[in-house]
N, C-alpha and C positions, 0 to 999 in steps of 0.2 A: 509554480507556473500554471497553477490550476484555477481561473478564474471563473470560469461561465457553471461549473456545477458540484454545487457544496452546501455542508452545514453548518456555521460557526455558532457556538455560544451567544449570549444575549450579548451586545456590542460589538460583538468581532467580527473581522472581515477577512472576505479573502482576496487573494495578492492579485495583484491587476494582471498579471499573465505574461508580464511583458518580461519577468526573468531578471528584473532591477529589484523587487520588494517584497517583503515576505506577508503573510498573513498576519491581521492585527490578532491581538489574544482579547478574549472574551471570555465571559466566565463561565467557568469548569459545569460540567452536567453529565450527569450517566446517561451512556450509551445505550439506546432505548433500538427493538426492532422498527419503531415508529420510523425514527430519524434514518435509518441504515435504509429501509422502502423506499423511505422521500429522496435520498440520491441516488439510488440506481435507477428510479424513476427519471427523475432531471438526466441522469444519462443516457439513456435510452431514448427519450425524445430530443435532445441533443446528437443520436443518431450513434451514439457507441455501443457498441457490443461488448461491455468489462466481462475478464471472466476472470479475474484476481484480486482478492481484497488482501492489502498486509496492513496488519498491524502490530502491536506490541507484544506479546506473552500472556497480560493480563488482561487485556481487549479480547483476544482468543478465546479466554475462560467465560467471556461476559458472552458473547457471542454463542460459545457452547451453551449456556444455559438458556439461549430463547429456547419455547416451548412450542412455538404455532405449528399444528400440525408434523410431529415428528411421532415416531415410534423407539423408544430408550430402550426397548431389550430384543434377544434375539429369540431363536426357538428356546425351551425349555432348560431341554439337553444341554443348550451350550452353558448355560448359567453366565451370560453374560451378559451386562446392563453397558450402554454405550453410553458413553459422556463425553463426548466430541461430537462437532460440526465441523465436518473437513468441506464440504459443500454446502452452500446455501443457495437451495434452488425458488429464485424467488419468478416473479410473475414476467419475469423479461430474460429471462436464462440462468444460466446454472453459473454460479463463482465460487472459484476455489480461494478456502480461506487459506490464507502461508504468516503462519507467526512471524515476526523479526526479532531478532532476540536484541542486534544493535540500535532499535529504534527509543525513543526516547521511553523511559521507566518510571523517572517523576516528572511531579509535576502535572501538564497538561499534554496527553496523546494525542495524535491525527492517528485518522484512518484513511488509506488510500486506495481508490477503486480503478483498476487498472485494466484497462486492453492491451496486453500485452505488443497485439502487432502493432499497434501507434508509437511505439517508444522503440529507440534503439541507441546502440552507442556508435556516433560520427566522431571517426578522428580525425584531428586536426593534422596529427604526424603518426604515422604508423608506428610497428615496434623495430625498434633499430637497435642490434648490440653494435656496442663503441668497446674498442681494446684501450684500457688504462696503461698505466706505467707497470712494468714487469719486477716482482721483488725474485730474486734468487730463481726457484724452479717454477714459484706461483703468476700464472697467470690473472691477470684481474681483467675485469667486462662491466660495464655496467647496461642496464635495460633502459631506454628512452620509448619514450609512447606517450602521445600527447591527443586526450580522448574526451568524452562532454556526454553527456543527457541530450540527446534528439525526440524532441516531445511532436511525434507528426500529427499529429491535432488534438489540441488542448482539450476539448469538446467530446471527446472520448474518452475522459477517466473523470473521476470525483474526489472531491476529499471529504470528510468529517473532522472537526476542530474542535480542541478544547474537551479532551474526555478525561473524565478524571478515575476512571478505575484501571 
């Protein structure tokens, strides 16, 4: 649903927003801090405030290894060297990176830049327990809930396409 602010590979597109088509696939390329600027950039003058990027497990890693102005150890004493980026505080605000462990693993990764309060879940049908047929002393229930992705403005989040680490 993320049309107006992104990165795809050379040939690839992203989904017209309208929630019918997906993003075309373009060829694979490492995740650069170049490219990760250039859409929070497009987001921010787009007018969103992201303060969530998820990606895959292995994006995570790639992301912890940018280097631009970071500090990798701590005092002395502690004997501890940092090898994570839980925060990436770039030039338009501070975003928390969140791994996904179910997100796609082969092949070609998105990365998603998220404002959290633009998105929520609209339900169509609330949650309703229904009573089943009775066997002997068991009780049976089943759960109904009928729910959706509320994207309240497209123009507030970003994506990255086609990463291949």
């Amino acid at each position: 649903m993320i049309a107006s602010n992104g990165d795809a590979g050379t040939s690839g597109t992203l989904s017209t927003g309208s929630g019918t088509d997906l993003p075309g696939s373009g060829t694979d390329r490492d995740l650069t801090e170049a490219i990760l600027k250039t859409v929070i950039k497009e987001v921010y003058t787009s007018g969103g405030d992201m303060d969530m990027l998820v990606c895959p497990p292995s994006v995570k890693q790639v992301i912890s290894g940018f280097n631009a102005n970071t500090t990798r150890f701590g005092p002395a004493g502690d004997k501890t060297e940092y090898a994570a980026i839980d925060v990436y505080s770039s030039d338009f605000g501070d975003v928390n990176i969140m791994p996904n462990r179910v997100m796609a693993t082969t092949d070609a990764k998105d990365v998603f830049l998220i404002q959290r309060d633009m998105m929520a879940t609209a339900y169509l049908r609330d949650f309703e327990i229904q009573d089943l047929a009775k066997t002997g002393d068991s009780e049976k229930k089943q759960l109904l809930v009928e729910y959706t992705l509320e994207v309240r403005n497209e123009a507030a989040h970003g994506i990255i396409l086609d990463i291949n680490q």
